[in-house]
Backbone bond lengths (Angstrom), bond angles and torsions (degrees), N, CA, C in turn:
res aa  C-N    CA-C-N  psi(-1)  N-CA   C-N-CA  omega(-1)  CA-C   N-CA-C  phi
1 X - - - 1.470 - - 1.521 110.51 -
2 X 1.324 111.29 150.00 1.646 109.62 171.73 1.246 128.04 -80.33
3 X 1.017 143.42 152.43 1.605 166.65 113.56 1.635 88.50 28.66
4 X 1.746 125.30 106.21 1.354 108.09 161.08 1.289 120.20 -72.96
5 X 1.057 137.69 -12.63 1.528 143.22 155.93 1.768 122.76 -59.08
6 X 1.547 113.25 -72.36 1.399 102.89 174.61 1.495 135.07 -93.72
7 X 1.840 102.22 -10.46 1.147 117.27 -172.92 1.502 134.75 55.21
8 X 1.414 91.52 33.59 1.739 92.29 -166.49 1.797 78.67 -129.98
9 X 1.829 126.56 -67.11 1.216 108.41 -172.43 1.227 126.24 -51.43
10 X 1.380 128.78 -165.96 1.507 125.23 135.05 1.728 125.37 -104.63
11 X 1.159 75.74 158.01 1.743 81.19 -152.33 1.322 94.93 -69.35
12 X 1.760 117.36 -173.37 1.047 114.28 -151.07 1.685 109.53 -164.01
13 X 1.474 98.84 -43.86 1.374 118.65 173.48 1.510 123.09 -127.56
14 X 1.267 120.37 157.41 1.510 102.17 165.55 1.251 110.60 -94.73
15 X 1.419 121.81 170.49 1.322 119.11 -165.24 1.870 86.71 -156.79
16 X 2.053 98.90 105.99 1.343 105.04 172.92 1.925 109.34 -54.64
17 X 1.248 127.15 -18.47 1.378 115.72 -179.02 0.830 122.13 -53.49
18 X 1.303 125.53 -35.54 1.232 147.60 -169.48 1.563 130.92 -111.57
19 X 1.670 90.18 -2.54 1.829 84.93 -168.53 1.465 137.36 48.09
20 X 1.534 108.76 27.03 1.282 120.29 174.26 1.707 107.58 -148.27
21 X 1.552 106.52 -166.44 1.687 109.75 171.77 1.436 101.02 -109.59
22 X 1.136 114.28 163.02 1.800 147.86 -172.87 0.889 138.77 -153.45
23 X 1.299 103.48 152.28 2.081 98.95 -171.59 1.370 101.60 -72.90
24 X 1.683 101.38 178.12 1.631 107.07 -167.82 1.860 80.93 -90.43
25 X 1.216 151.42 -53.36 1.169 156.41 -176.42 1.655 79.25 -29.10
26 X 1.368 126.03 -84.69 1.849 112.66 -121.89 1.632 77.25 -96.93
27 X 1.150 130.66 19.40 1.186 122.45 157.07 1.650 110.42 -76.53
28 X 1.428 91.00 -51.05 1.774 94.66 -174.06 1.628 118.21 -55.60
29 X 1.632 102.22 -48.09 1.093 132.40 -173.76 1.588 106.58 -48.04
30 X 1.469 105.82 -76.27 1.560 110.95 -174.72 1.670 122.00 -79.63
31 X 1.277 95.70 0.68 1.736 88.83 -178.57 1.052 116.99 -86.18
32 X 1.729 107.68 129.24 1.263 132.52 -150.64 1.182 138.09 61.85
33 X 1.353 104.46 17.68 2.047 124.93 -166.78 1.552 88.04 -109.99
34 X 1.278 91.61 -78.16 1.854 98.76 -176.78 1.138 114.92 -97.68
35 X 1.474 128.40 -39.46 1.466 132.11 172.79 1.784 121.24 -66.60
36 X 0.679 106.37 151.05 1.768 111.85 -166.47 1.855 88.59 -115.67
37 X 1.348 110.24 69.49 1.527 109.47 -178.50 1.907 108.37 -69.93
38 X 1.137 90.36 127.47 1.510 106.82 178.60 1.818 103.93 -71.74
39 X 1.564 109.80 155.21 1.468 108.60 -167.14 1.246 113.44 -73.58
40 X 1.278 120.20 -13.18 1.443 121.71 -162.87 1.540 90.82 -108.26
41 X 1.212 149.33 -12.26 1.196 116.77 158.54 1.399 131.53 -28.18
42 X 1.496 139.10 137.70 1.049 143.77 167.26 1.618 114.43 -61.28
43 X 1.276 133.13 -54.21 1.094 159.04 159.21 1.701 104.75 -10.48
44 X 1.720 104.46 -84.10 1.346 127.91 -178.36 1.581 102.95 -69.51
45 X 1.077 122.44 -17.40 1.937 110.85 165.12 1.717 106.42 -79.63
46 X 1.183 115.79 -57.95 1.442 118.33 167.31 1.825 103.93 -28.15
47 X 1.064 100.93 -75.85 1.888 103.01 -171.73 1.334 102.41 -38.15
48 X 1.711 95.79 -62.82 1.717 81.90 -165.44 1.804 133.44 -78.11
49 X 1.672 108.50 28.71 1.124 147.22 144.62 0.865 127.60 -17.94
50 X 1.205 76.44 -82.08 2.326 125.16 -175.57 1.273 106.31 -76.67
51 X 1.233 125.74 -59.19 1.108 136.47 -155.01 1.828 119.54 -51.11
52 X 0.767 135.29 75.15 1.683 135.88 156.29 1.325 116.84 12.03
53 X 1.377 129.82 112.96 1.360 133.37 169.87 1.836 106.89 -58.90
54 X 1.591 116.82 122.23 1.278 127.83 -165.42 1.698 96.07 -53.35
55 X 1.580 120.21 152.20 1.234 80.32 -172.00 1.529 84.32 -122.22
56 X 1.563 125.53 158.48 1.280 138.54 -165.04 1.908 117.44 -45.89
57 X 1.490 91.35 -24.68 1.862 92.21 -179.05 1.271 109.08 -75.70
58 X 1.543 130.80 -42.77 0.734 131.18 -179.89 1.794 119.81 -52.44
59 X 0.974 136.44 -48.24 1.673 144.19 -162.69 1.690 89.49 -91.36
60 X 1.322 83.41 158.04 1.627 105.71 -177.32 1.863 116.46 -58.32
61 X 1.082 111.14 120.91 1.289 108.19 -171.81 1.340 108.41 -75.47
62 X 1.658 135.58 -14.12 1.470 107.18 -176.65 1.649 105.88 -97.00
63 X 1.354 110.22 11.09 1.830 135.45 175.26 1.887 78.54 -63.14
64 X 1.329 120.49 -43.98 1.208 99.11 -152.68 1.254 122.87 -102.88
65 X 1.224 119.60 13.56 1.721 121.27 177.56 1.814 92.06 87.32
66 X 1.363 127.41 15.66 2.008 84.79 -177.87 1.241 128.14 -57.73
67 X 1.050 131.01 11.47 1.656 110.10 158.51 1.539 121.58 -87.93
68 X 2.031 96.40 -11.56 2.117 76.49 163.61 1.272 121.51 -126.44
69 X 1.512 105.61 126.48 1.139 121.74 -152.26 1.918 91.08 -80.10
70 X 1.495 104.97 140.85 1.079 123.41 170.46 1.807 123.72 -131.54
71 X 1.273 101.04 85.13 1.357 103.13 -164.57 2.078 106.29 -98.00
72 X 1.531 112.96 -168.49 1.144 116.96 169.39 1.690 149.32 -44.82
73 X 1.311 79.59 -41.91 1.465 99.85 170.46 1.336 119.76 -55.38
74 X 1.367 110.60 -62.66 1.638 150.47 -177.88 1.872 94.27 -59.31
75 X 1.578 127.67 -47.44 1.516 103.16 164.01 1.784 123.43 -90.93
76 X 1.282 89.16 14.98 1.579 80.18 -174.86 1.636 92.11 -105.67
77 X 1.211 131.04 -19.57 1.808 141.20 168.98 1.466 85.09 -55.54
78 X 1.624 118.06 -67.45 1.601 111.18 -123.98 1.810 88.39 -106.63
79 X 1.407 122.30 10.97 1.460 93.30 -165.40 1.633 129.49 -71.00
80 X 1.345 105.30 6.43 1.607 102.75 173.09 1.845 96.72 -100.99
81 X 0.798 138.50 -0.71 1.455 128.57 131.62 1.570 126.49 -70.37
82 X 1.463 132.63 -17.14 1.150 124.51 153.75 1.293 123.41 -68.68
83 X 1.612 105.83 -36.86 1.966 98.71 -168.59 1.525 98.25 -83.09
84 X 1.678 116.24 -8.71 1.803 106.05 -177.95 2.064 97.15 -70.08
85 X 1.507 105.86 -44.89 1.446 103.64 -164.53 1.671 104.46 -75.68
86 X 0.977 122.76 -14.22 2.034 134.55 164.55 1.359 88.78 -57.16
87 X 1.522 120.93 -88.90 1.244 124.18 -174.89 1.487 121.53 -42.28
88 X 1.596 151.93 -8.56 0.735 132.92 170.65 1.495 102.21 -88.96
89 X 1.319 126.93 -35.48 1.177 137.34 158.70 1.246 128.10 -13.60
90 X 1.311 102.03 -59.78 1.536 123.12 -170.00 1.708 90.86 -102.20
91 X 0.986 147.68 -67.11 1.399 124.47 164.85 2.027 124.44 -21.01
92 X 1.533 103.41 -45.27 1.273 92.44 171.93 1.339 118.49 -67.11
93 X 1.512 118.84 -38.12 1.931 128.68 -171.66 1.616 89.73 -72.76
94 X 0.930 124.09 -17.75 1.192 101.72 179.06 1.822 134.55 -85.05
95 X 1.300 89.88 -19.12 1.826 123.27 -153.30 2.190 80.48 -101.18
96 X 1.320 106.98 -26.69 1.864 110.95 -172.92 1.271 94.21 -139.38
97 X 1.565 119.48 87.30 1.159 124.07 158.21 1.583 106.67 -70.28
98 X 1.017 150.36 27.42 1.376 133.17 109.27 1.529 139.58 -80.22
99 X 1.150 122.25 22.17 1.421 125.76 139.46 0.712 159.29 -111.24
100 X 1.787 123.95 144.91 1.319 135.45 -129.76 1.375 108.43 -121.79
101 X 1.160 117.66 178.37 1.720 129.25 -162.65 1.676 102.36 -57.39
102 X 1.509 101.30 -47.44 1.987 97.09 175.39 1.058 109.79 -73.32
103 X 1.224 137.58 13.91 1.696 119.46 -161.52 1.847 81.90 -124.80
104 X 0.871 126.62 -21.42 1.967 119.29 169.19 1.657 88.88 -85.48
105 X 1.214 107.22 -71.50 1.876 81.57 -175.51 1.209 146.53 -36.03
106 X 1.391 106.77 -41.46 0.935 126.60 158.33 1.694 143.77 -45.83
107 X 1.272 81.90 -25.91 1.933 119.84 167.50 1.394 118.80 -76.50
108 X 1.241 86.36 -66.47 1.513 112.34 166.49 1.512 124.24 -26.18
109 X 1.273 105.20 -67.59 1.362 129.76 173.37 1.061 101.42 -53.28
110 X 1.243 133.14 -38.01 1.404 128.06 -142.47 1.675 115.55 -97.76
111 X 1.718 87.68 -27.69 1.475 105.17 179.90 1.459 117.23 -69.18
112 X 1.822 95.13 -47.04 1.650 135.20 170.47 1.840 115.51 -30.70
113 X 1.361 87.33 -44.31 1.652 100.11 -174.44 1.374 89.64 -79.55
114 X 1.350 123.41 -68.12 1.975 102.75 -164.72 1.201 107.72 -69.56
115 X 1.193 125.71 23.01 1.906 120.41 167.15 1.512 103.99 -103.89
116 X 1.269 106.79 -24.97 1.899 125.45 -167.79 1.836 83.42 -69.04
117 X 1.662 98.37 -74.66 1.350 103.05 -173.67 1.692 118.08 -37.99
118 X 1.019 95.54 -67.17 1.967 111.63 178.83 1.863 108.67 -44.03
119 X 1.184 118.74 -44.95 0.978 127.04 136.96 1.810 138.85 2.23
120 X 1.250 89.34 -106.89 1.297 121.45 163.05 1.627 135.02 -58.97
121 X 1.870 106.68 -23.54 1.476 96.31 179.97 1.317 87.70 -147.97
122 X 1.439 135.55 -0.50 1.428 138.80 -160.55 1.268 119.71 34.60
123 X 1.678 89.44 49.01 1.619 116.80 160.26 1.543 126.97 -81.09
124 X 1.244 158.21 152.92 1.168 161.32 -155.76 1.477 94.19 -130.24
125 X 1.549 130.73 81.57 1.205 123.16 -179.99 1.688 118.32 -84.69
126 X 1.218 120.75 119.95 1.928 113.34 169.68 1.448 104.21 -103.40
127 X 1.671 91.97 126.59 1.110 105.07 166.07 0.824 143.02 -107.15
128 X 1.904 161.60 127.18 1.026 146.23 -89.81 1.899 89.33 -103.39
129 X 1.482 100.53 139.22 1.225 98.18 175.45 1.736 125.99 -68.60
130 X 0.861 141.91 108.23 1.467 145.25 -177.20 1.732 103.37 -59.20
131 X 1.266 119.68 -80.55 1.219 122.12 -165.09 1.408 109.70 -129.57
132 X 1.483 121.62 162.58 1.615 107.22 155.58 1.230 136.85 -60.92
133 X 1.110 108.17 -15.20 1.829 125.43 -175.41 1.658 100.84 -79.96
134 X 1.230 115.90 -49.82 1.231 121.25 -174.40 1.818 106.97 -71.35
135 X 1.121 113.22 -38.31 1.838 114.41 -179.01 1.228 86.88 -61.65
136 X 1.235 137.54 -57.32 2.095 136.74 -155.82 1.127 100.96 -80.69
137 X 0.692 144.62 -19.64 1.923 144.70 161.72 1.626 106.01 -66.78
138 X 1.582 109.30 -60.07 1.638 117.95 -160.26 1.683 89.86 -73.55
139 X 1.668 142.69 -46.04 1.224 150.70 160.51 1.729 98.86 -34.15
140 X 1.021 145.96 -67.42 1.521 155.99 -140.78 2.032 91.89 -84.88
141 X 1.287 96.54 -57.08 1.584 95.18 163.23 1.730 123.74 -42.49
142 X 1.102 104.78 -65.20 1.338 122.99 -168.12 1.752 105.39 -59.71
143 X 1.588 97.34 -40.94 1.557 95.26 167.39 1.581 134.86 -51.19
144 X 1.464 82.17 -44.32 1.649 94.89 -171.53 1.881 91.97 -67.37
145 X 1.077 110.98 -55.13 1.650 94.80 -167.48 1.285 136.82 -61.35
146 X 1.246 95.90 -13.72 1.838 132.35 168.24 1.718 100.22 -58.41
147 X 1.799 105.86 -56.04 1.643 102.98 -165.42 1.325 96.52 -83.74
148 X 1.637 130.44 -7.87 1.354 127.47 179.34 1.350 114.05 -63.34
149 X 1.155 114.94 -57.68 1.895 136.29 166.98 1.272 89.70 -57.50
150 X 1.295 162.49 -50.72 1.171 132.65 -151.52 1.408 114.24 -94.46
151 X 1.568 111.77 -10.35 1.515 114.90 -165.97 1.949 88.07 -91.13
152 X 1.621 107.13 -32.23 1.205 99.52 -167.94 1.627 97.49 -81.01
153 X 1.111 163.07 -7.87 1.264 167.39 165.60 1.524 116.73 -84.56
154 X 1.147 116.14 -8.18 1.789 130.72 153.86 1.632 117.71 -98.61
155 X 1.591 136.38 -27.36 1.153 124.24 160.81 1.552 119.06 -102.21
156 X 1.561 107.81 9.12 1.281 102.78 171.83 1.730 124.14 -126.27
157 X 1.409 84.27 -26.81 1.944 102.68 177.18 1.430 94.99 86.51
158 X 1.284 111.63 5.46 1.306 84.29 150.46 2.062 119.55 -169.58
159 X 0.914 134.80 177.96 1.884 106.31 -179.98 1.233 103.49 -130.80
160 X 1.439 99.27 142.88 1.651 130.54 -160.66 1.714 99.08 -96.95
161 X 1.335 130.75 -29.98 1.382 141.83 -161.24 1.925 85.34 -64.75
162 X 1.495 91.86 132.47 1.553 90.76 170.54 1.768 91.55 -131.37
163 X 1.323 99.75 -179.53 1.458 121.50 -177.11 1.377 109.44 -62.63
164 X 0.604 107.86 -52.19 1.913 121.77 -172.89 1.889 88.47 -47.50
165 X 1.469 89.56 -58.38 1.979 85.33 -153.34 1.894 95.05 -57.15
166 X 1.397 103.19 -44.73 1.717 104.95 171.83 1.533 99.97 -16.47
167 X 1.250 110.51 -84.96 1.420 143.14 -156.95 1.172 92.23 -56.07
168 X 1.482 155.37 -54.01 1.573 135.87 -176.15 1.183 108.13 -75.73
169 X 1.443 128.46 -24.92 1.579 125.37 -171.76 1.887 96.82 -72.31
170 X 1.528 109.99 -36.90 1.474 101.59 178.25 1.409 114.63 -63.35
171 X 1.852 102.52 -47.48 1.435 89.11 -169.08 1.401 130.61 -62.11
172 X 1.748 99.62 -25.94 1.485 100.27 -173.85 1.890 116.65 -74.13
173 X 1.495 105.91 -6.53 1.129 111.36 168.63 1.699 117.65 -75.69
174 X 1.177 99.16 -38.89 1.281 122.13 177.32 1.847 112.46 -53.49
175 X 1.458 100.14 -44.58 1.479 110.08 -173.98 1.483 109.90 -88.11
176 X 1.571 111.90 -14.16 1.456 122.45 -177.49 1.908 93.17 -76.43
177 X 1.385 115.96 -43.10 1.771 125.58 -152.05 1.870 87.66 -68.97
178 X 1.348 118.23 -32.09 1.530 109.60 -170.04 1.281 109.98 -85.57
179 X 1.297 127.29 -15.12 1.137 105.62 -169.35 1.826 96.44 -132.91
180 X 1.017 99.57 52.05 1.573 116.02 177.13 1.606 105.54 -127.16
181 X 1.508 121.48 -54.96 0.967 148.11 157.25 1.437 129.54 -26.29
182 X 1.361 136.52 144.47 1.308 131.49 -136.63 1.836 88.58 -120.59
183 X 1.573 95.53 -19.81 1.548 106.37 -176.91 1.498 105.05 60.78
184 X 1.106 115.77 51.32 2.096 117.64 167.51 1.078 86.04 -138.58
185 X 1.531 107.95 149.83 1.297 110.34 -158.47 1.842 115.84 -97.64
186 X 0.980 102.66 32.75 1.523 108.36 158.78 1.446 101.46 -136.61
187 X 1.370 129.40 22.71 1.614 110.86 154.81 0.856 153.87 -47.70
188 X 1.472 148.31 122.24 1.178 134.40 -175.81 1.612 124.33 -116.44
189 X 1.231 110.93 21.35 1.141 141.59 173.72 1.466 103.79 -18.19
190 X 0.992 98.15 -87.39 1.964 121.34 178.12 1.629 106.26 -60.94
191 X 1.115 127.93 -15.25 1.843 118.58 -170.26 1.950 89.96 -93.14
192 X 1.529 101.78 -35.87 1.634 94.48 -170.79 1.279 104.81 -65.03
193 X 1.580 111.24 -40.63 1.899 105.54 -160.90 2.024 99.11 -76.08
194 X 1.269 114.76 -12.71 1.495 99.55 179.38 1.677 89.17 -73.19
195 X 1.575 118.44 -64.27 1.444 91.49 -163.95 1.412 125.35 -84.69
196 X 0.959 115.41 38.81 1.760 117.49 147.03 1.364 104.11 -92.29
197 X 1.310 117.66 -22.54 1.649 104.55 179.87 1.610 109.79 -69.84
198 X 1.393 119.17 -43.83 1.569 122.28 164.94 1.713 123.91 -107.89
199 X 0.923 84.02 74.61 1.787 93.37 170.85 1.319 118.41 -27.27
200 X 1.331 107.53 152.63 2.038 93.33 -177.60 1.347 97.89 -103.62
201 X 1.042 158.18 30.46 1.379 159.82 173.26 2.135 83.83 -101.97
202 X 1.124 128.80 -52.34 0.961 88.17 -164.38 2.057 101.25 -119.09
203 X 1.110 90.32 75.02 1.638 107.35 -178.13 1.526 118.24 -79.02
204 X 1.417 102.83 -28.27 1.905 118.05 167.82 1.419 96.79 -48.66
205 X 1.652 123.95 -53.71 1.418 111.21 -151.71 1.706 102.22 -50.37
206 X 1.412 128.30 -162.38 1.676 136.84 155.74 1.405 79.68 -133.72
207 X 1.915 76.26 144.81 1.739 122.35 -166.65 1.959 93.98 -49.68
208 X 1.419 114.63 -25.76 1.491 104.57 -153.18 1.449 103.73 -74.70
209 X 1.619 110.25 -5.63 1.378 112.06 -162.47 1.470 121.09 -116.09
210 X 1.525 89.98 13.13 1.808 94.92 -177.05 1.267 123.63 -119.44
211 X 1.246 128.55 163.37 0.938 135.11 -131.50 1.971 99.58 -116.68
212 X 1.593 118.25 100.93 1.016 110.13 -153.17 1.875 106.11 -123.99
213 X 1.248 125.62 161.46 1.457 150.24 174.78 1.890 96.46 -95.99
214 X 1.241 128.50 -21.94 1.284 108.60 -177.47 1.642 127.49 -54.26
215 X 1.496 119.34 -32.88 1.259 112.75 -178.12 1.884 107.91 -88.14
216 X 1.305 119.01 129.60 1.834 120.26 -165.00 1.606 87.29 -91.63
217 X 1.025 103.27 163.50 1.536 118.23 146.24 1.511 119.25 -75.79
């Protein structure tokens, strides 16, 4: 039988995207271009196997914040402020199973810049909303850091979280989303590995109390 995609090979595999079989070519070819590959495919775990972590020279460097430096120290201080902003992350991909690796970056960034701004001139920057997916992601962020300051302003009387640290905990998320990412534009590269970090069986716990793979060596 042929290729339900190009109709010229013979097929080879099935491919849940499609509800049919396919060649290994327009498998390679379209997955995650045109196909909306589901995580549990066998196929798309194999690739992303193989596949080479993107490596930082390659992607656009002002994609990446270089002027704020986010080194070791700074995640080993702040990392229960990283796994709270992971977890909102993966709380949003979870709540919109249609979003994909650009649509958190994209957030990301977005949040990133009015923390840069706020930051830098203790300006209140708005930035133009892109999509709804992207406002409920950058909203879900903003929440968590809201209950972050508030949890730290109830066991301490008072909160230590400043803007700056905001702003590296985004960027380094930000710099984690590019080079996690398969970069085709229905990837989900980076939305799967946040939620394996928080399972939904145990979603009762709070982010401050779990036990996470987000910060690398």
């Amino acid at each position: 039988m042929a290729c339900s995609i190009c109709s010229i090979r013979k097929e080879k595999r099935f491919c849940p995207a499609v509800h049919g079989r396919i060649c290994a070519q327009c498998c390679g070819e379209q997955r995650e271009v045109t196909l909306d590959c589901p995580s549990d495919c066998v196929y798309l775990q194999q690739a992303r196997e193989h596949e080479k972590p993107r490596a930082v020279a390659e992607l656009d460097q002002q994609s990446l914040f270089p002027n704020v430096e986010v080194g070791q120290p700074f995640l080993y201080e702040q990392e229960h402020l990283i796994v709270g902003l992971s977890y909102a992350l993966a709380k949003s991909a979870r709540a919109d199973r249609g979003i994909r690796d650009s649509d958190l970056i994209a957030a990301l960034t977005m949040v990133a810049r009015q923390y840069e701004m706020l930051a830098s001139s203790g300006l209140h920057y708005e930035a133009p909303v892109t999509s709804f997916a992207h406002q409920a992601i950058a909203a879900e962020v903003q929440k968590m850091v809201k209950e972050y300051r508030e949890a730290e302003q109830k066991h301490m009387g008072y909160s230590r979280l400043r803007d700056t640290d905001v702003l590296r905990g985004l960027v380094f998320l930000v710099r984690m989303g590019y080079t996690r990412t398969s970069g085709r534009p229905k990837s989900r590269a980076f939305v799967d590995f946040l939620l394996q970090q928080f399972p939904e069986q145990s979603s009762a716990i709070s982010a401050g109390e779990r036990q996470s793979q987000i910060i690398l060596p």
